[in-house]
Biopython code that builds the backbone (N, CA, C, O; Angstrom):
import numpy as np
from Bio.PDB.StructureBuilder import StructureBuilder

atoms = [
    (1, "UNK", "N", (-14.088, 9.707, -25.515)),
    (1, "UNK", "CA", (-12.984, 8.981, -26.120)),
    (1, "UNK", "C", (-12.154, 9.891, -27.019)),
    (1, "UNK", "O", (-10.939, 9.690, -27.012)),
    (2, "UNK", "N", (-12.683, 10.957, -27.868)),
    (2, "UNK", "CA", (-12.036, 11.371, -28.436)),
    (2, "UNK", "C", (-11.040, 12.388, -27.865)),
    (2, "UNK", "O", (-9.843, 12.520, -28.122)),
    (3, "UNK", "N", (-11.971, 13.194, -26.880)),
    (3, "UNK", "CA", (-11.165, 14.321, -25.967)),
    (3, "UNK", "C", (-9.652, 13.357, -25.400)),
    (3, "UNK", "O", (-8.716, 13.934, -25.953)),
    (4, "UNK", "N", (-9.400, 12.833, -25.026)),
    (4, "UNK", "CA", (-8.096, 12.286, -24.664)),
    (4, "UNK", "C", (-7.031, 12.284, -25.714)),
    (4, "UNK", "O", (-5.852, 12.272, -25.360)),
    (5, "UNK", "N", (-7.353, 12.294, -26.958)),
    (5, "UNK", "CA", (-6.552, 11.987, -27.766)),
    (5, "UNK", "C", (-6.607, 13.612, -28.498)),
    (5, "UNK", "O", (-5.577, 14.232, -28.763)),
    (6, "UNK", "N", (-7.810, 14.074, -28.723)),
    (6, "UNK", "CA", (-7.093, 15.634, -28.887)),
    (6, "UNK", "C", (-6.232, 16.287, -28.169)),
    (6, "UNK", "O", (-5.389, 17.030, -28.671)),
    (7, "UNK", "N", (-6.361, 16.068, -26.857)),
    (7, "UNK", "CA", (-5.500, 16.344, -25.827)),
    (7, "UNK", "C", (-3.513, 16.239, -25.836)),
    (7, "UNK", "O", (-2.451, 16.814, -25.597)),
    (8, "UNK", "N", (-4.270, 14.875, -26.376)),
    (8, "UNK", "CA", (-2.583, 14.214, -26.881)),
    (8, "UNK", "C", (-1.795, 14.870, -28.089)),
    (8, "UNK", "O", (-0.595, 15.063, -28.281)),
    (9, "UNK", "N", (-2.568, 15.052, -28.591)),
    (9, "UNK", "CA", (-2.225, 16.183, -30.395)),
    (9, "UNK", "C", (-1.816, 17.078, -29.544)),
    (9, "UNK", "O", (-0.617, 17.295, -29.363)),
    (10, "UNK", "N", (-2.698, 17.661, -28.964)),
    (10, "UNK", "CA", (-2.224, 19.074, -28.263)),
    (10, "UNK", "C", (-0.926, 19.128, -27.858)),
    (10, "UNK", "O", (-0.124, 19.851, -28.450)),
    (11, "UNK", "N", (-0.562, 18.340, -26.764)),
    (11, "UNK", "CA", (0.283, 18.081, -26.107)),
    (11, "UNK", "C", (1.794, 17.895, -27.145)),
    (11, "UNK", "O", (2.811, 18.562, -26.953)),
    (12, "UNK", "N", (1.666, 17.016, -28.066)),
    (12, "UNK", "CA", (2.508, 16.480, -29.377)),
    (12, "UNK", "C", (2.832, 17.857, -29.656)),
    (12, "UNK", "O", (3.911, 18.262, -29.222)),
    (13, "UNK", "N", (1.776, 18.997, -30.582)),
    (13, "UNK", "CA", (2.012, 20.384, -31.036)),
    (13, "UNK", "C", (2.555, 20.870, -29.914)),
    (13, "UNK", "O", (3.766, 21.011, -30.085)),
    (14, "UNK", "N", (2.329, 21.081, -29.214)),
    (14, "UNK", "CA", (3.313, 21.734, -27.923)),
    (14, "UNK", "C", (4.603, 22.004, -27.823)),
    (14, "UNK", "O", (5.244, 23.054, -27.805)),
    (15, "UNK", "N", (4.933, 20.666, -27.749)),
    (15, "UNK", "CA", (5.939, 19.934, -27.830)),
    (15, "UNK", "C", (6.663, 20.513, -29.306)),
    (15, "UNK", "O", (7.535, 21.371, -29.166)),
    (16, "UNK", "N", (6.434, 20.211, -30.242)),
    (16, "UNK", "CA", (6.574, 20.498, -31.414)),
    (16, "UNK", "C", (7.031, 21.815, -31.733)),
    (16, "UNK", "O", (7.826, 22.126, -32.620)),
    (17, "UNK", "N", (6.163, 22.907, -30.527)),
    (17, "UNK", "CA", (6.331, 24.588, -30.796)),
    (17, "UNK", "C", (7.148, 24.562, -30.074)),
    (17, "UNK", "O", (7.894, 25.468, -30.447)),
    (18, "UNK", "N", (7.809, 23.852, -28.724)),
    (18, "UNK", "CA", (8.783, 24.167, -27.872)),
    (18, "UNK", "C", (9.900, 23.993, -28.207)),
    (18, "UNK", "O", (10.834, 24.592, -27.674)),
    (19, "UNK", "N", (10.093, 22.845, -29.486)),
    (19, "UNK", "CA", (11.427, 22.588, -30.141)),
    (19, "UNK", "C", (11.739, 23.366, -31.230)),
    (19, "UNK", "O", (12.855, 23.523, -31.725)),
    (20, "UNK", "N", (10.460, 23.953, -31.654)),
    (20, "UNK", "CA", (10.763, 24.762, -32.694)),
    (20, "UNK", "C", (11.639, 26.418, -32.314)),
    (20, "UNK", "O", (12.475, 27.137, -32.861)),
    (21, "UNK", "N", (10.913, 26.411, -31.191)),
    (21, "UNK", "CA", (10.878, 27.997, -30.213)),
    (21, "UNK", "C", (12.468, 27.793, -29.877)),
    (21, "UNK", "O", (13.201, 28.778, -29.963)),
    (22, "UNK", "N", (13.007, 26.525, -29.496)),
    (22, "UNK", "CA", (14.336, 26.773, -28.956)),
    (22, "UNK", "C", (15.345, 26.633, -30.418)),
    (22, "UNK", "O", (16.206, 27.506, -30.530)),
    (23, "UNK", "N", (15.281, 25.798, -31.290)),
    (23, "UNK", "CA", (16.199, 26.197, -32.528)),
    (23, "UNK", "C", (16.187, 27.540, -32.820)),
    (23, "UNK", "O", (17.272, 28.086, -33.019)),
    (24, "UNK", "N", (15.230, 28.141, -32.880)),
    (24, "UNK", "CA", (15.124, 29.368, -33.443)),
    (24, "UNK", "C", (15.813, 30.527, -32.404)),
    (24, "UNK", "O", (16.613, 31.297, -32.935)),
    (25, "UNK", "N", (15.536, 30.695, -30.898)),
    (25, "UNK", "CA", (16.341, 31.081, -30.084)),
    (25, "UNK", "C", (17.927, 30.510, -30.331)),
    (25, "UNK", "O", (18.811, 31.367, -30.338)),
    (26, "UNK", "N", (18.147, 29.694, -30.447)),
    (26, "UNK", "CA", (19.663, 29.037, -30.810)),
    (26, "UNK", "C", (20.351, 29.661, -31.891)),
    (26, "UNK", "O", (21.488, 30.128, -31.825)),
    (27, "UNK", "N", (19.674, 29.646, -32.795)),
    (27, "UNK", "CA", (19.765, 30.332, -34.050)),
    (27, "UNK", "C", (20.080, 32.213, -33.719)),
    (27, "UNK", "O", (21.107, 32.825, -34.016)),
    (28, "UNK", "N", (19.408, 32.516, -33.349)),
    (28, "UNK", "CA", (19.024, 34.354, -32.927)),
    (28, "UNK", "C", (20.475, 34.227, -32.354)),
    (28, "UNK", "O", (21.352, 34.528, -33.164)),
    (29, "UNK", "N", (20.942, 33.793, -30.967)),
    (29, "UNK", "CA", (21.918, 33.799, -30.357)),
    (29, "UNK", "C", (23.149, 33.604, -31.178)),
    (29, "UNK", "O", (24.241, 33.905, -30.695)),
    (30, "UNK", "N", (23.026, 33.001, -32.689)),
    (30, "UNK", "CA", (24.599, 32.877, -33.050)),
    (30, "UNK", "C", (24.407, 34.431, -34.098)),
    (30, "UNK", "O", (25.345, 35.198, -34.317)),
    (31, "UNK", "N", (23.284, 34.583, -34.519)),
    (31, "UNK", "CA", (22.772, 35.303, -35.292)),
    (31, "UNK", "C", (23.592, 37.000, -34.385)),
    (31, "UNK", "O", (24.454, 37.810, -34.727)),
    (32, "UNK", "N", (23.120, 36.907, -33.731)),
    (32, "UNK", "CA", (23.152, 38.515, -33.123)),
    (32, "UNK", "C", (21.923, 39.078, -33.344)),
    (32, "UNK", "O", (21.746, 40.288, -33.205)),
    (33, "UNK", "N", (20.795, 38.092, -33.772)),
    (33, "UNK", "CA", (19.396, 39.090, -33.780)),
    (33, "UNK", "C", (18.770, 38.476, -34.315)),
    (33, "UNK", "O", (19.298, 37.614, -35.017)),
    (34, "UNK", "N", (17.235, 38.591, -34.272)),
    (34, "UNK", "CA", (16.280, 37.274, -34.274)),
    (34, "UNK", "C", (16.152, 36.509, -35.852)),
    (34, "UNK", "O", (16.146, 37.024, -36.969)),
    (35, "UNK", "N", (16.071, 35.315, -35.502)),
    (35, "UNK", "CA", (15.734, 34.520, -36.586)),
    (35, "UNK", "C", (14.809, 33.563, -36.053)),
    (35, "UNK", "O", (14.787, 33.028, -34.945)),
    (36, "UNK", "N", (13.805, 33.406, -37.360)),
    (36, "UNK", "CA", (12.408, 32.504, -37.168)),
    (36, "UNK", "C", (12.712, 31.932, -38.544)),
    (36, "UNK", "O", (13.228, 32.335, -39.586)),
    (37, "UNK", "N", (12.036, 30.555, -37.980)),
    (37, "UNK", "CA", (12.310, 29.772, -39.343)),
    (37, "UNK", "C", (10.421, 29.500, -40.241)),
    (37, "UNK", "O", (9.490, 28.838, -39.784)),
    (38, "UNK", "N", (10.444, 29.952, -40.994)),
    (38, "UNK", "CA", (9.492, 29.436, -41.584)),
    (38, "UNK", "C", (8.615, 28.372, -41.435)),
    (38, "UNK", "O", (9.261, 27.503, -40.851)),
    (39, "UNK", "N", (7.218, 27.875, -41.701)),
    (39, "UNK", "CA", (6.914, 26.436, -41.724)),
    (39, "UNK", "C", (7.291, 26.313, -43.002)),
    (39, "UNK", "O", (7.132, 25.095, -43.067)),
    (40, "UNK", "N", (7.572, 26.536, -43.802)),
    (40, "UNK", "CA", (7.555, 25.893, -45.212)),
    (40, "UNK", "C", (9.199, 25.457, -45.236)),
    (40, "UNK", "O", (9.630, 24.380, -45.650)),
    (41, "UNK", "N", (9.837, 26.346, -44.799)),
    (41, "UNK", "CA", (11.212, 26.329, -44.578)),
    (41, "UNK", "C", (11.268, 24.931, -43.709)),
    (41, "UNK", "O", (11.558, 23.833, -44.184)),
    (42, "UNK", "N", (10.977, 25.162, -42.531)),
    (42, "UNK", "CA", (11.131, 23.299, -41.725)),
    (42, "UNK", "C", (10.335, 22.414, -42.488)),
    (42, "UNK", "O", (10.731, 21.249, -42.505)),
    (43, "UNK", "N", (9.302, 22.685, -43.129)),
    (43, "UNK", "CA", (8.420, 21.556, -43.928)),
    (43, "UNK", "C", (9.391, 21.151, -44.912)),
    (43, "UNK", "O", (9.402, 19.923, -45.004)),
    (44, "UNK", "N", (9.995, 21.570, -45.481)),
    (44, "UNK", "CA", (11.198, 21.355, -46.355)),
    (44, "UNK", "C", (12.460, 20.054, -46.265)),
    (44, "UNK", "O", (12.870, 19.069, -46.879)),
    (45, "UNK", "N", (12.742, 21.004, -44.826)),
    (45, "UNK", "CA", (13.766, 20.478, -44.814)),
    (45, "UNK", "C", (13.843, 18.911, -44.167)),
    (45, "UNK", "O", (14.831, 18.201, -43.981)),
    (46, "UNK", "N", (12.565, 18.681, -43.928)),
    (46, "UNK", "CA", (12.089, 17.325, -43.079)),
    (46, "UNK", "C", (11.614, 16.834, -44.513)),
    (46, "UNK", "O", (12.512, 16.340, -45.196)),
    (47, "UNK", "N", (10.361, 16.888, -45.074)),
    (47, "UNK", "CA", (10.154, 16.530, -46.011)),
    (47, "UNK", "C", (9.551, 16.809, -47.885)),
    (47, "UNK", "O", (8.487, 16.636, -48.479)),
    (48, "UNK", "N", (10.655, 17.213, -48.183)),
    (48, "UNK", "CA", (10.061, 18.345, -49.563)),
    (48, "UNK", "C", (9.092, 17.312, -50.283)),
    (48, "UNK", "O", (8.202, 17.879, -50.917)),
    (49, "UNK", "N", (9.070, 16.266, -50.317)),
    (49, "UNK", "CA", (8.147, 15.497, -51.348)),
    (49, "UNK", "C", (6.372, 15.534, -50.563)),
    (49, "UNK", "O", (5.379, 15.340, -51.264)),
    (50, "UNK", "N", (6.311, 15.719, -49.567)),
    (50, "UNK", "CA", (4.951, 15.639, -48.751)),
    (50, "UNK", "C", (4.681, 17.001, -48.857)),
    (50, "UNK", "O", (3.469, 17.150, -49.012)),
    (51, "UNK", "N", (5.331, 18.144, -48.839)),
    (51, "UNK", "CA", (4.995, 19.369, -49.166)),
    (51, "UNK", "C", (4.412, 19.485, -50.514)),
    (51, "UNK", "O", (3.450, 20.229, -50.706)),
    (52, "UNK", "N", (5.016, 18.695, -51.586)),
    (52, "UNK", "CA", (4.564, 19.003, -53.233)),
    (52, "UNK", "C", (2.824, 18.147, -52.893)),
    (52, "UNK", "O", (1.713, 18.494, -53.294)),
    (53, "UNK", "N", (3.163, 17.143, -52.151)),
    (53, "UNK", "CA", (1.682, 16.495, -52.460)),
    (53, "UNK", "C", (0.964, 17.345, -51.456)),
    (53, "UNK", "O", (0.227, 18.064, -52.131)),
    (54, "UNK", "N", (0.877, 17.499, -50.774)),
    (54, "UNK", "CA", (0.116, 18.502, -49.835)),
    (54, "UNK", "C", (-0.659, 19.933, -51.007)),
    (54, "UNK", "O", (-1.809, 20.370, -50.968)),
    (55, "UNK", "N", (0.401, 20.313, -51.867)),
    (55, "UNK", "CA", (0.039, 21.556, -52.826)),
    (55, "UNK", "C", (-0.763, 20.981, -53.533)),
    (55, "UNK", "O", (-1.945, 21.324, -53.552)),
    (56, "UNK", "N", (-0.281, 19.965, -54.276)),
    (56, "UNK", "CA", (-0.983, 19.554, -55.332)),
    (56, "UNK", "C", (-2.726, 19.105, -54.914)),
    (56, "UNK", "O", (-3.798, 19.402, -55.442)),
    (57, "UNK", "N", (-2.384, 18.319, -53.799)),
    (57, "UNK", "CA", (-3.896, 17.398, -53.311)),
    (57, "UNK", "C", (-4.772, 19.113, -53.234)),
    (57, "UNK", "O", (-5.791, 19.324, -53.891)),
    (58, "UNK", "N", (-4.048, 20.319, -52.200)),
    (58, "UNK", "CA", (-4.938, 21.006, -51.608)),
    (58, "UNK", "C", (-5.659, 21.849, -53.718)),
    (58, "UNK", "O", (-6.661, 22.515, -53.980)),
    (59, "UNK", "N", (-4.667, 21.390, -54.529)),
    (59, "UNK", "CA", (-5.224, 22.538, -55.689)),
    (59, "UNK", "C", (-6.338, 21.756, -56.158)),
    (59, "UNK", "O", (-7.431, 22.274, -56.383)),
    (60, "UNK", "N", (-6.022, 20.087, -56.370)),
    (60, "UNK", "CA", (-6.520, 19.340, -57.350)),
    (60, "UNK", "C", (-8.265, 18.830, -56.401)),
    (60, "UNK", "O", (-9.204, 18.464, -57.108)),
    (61, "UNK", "N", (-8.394, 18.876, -55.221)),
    (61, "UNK", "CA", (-9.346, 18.871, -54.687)),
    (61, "UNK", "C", (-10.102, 19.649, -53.824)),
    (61, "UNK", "O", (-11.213, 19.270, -53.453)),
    (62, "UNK", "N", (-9.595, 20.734, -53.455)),
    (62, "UNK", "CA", (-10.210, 21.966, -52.420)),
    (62, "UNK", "C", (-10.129, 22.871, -53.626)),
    (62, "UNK", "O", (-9.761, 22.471, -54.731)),
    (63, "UNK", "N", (-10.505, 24.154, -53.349)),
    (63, "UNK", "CA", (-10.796, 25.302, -54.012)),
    (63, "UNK", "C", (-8.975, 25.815, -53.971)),
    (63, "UNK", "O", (-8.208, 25.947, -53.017)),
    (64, "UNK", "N", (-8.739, 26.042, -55.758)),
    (64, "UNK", "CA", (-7.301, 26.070, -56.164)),
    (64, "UNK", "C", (-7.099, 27.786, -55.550)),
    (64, "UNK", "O", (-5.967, 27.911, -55.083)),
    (65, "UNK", "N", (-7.728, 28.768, -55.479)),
    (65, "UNK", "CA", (-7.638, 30.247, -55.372)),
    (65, "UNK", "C", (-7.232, 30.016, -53.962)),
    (65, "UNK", "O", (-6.229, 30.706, -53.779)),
    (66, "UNK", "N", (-7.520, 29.410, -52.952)),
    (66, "UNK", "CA", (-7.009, 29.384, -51.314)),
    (66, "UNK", "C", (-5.617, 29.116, -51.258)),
    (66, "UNK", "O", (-4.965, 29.714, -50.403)),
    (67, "UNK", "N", (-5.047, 28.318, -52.025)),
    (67, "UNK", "CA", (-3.591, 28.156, -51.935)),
    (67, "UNK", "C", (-2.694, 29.341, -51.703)),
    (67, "UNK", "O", (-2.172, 29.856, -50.715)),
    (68, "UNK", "N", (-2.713, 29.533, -52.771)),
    (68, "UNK", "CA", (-2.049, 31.238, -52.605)),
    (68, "UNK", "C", (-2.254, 32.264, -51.791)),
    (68, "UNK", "O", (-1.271, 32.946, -51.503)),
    (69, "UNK", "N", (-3.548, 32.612, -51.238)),
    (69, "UNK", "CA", (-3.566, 33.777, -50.208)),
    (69, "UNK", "C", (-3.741, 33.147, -48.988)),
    (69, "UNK", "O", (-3.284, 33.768, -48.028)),
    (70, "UNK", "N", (-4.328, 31.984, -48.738)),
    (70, "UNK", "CA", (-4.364, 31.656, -47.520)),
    (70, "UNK", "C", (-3.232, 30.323, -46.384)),
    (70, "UNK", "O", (-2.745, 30.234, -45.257)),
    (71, "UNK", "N", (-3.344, 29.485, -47.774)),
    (71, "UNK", "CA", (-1.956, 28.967, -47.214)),
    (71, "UNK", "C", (-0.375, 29.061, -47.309)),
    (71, "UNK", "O", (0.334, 28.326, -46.621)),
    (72, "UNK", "N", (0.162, 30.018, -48.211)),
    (72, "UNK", "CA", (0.955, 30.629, -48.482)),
    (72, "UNK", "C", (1.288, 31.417, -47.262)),
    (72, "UNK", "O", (2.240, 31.125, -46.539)),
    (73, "UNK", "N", (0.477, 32.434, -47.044)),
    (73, "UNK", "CA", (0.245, 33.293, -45.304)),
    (73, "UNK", "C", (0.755, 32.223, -44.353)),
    (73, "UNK", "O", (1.698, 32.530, -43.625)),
    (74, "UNK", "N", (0.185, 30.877, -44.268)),
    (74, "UNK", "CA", (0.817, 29.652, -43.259)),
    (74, "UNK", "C", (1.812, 29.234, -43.359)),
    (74, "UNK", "O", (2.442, 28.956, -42.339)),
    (75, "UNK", "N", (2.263, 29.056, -44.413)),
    (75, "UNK", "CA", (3.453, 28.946, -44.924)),
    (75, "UNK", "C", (4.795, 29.478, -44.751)),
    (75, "UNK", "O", (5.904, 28.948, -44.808)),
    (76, "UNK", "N", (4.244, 31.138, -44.433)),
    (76, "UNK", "CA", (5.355, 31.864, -44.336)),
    (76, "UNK", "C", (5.554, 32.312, -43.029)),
    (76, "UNK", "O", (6.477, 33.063, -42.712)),
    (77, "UNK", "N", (4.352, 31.683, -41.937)),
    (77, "UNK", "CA", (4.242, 32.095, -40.498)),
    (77, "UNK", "C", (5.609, 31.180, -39.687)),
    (77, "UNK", "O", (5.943, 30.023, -39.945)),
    (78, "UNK", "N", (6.151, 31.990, -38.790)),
    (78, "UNK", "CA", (7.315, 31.124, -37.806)),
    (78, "UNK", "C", (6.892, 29.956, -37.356)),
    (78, "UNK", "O", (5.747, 30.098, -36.925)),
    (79, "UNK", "N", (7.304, 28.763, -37.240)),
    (79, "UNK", "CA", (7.036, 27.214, -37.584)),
    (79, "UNK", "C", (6.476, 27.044, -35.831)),
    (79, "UNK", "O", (5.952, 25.995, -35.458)),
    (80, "UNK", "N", (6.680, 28.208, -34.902)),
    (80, "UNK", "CA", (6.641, 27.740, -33.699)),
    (80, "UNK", "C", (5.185, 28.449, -32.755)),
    (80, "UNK", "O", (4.625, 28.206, -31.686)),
    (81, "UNK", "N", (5.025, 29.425, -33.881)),
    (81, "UNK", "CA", (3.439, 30.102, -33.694)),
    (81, "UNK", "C", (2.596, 29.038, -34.340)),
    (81, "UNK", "O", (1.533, 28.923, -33.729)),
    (82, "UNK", "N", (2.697, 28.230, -35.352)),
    (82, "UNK", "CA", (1.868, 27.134, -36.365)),
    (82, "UNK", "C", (1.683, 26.419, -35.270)),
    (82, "UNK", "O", (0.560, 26.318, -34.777)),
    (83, "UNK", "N", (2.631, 25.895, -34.804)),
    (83, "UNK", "CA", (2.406, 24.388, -33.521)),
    (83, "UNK", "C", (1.845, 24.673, -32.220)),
    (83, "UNK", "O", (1.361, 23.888, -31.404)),
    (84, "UNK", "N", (2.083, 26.731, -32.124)),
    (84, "UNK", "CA", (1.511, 26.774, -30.724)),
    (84, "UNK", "C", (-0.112, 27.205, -31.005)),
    (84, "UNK", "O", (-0.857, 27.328, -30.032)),
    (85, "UNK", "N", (-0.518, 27.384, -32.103)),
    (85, "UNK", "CA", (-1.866, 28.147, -32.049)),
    (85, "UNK", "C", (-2.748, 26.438, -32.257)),
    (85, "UNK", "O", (-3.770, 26.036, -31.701)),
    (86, "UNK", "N", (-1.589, 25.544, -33.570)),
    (86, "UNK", "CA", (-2.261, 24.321, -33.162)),
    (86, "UNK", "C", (-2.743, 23.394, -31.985)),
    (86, "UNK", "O", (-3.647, 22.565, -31.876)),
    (87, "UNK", "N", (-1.562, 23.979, -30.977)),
    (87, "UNK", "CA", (-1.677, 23.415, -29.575)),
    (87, "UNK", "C", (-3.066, 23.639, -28.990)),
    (87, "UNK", "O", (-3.988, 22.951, -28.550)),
    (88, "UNK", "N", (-2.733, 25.155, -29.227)),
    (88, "UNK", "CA", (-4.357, 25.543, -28.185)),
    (88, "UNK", "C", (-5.361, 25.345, -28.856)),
    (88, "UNK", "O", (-6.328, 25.139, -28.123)),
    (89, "UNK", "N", (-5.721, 25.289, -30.460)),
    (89, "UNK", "CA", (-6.667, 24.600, -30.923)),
    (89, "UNK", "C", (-7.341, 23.464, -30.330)),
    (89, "UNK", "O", (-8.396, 23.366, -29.703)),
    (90, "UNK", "N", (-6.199, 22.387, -30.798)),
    (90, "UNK", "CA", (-6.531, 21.166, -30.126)),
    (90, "UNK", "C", (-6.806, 21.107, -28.669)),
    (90, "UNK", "O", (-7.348, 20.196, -28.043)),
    (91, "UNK", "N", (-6.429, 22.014, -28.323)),
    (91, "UNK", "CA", (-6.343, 21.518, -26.415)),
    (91, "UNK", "C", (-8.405, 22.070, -26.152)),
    (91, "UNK", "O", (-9.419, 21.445, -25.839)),
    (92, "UNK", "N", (-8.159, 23.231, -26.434)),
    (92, "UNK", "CA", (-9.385, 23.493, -27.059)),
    (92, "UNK", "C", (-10.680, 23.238, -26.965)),
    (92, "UNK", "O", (-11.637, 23.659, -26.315)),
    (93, "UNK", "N", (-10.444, 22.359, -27.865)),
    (93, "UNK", "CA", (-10.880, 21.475, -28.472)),
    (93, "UNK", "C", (-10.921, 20.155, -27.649)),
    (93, "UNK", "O", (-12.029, 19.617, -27.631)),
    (94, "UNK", "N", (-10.023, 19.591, -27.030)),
    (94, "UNK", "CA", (-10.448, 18.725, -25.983)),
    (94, "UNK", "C", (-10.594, 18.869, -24.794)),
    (94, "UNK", "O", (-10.759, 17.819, -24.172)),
    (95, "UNK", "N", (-10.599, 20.126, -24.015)),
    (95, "UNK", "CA", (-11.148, 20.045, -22.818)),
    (95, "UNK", "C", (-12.245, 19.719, -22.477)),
    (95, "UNK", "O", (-13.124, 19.430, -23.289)),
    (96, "UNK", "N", (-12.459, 19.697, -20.757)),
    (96, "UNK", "CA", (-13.563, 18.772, -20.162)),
    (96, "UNK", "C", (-13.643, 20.124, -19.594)),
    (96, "UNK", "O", (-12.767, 20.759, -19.007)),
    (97, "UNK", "N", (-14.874, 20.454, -19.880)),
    (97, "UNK", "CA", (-15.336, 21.690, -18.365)),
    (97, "UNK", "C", (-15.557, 20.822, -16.875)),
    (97, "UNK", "O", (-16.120, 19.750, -16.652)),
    (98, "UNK", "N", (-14.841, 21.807, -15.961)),
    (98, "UNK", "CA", (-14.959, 20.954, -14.722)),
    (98, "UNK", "C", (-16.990, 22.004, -14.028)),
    (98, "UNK", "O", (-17.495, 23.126, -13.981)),
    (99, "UNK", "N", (-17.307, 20.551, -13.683)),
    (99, "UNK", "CA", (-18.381, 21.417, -12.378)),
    (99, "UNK", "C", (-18.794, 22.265, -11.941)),
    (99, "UNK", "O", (-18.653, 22.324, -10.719)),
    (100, "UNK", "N", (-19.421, 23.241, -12.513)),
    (100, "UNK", "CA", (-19.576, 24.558, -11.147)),
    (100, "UNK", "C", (-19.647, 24.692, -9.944)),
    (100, "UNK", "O", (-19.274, 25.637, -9.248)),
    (101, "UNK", "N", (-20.351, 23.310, -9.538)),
    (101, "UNK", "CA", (-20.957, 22.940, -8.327)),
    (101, "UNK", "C", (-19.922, 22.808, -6.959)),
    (101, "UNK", "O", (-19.862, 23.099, -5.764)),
    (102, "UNK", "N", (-19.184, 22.166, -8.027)),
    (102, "UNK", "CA", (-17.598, 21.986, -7.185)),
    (102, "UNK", "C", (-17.625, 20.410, -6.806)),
    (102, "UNK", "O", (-18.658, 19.767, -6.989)),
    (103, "UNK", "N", (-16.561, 19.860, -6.320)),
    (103, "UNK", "CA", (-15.981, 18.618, -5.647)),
    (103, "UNK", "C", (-16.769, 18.129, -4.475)),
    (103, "UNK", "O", (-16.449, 17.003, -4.094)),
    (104, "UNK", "N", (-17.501, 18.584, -3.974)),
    (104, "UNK", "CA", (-17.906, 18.468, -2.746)),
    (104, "UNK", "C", (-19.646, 18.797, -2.595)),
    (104, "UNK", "O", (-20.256, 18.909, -1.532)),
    (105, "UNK", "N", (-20.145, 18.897, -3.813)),
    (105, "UNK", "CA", (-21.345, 19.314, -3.425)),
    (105, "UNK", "C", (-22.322, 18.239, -3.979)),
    (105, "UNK", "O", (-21.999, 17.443, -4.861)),
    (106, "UNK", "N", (-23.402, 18.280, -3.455)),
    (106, "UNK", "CA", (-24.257, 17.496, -3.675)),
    (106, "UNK", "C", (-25.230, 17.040, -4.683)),
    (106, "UNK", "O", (-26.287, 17.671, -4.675)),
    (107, "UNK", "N", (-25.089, 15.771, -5.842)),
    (107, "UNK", "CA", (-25.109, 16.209, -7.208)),
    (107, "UNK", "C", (-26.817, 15.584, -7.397)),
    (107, "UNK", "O", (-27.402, 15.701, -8.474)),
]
sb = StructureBuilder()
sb.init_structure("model")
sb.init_model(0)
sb.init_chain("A")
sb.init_seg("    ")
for serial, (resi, resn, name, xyz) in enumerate(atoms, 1):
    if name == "N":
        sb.init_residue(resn, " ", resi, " ")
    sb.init_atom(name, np.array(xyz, "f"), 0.0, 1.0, " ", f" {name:<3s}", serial, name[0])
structure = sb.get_structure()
């Protein structure tokens, strides 16, 4: 039950890195040379108030020293590597190994 729906995340992040991947190509093209947009930069600009609680929750209840070196680093990664490494996480994460045996053999 659950594998279907990681699957679906997957699929969602995908999705997510493919829209990100083409603004940013869109962008490069008016640019004359590459531009990547931040996650913190799109986290922003969608929603700055879920970003402050996101900081705050990760200081006031996880270990406050990770903020800074480790999600900061995420933070500053291109918004379309975040959604694609999430993709394959999740996908990952929900696959079904198929059979060795194969389709046709006798179980």
């Amino acid at each position: 039950m659950i594998r279907p729906v990681l699957r679906l995340f997957a699929y969602i992040a995908l999705a997510m890195a493919i829209i990100a991947a083409v603004l940013d190509a869109a962008r490069s093209v008016g640019a004359s040379h590459l531009v990547t947009t931040p996650l913190q930069e799109s986290w922003q600009s969608l929603s700055a108030p879920s970003l402050g609680a996101v900081e705050t929750y990760f200081k006031a209840h996880l270990y406050a020293a990770l903020w800074d070196p480790l999600t900061l680093w995420v933070l500053a990664t291109p918004t379309f590597i975040v959604f694609a490494v999430l993709a394959l996480l999740l996908y990952t994460l929900g696959y079904r190994r198929q059979n060795r045996a194969g389709r046709f053999a006798a179980r």
